[in-house]
N, C-alpha and C positions, 0 to 999 in steps of 0.2 A: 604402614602409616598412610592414613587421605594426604592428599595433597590438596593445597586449595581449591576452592571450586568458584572464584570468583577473580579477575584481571584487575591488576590496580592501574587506571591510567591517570592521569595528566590531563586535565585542559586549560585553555586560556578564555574569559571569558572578558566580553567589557565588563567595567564596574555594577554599570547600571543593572546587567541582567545580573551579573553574581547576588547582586543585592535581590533579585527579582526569584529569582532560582531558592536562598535562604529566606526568603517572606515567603512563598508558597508552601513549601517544606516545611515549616512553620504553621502556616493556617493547615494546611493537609493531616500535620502532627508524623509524616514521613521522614526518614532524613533523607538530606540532598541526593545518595546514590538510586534510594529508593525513586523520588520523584524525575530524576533524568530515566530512570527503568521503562519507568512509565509512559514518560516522555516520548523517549523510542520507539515503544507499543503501540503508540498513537500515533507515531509519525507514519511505522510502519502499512499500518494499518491504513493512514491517509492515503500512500502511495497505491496499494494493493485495490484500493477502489477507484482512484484515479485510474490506473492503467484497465482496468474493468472497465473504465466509461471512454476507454479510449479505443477498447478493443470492440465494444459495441457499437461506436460509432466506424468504427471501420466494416463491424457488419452489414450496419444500416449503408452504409456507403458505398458496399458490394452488392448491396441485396438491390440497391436502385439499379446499381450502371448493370445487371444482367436480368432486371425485370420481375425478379424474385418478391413475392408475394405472398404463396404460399408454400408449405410444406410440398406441395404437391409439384409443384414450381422446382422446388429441388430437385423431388428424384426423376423429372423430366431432363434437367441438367446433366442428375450422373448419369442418366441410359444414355443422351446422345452422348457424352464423350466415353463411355465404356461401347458404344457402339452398337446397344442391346435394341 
């Protein structure tokens, strides 16, 4: 016998977005579980490019304080601390 393949949870929403959550769902012609699916996807996906812009700016931010320019610049960095 399958077992389910899907979690039934529980939320609390204010009215206003319930309301906002069943109109979208609605215009989309999704139901609600489908559109919060979605929702997540996207949120996901927000997060995953934020921390992408965050990690590159930490590049850019490494690559100043050690003078880093080029590629070449690099593996000048790794010989002198591997000592080559």
């Amino acid at each position: 016998m399958l077992g389910r393949t899907t979690k039934v949870m529980t939320i609390s929403l204010p009215p206003e977005t319930a309301e906002t959550v069943a109109r979208l769902a609605s215009e989309e012609k999704v139901n609600k579980s489908q559109l919060i699916r979605e929702a997540v996807d996207v949120y996901k996906q927000m997060k995953a490019e934020r921390e992408w812009q965050e990690l590159r700016a930490l590049g850019r931010a490494t690559a100043k304080k050690y003078g880093i320019k080029t590629d070449k610049d690099i593996e000048r960095i790794i010989h002198e601390v591997r000592g080559v």
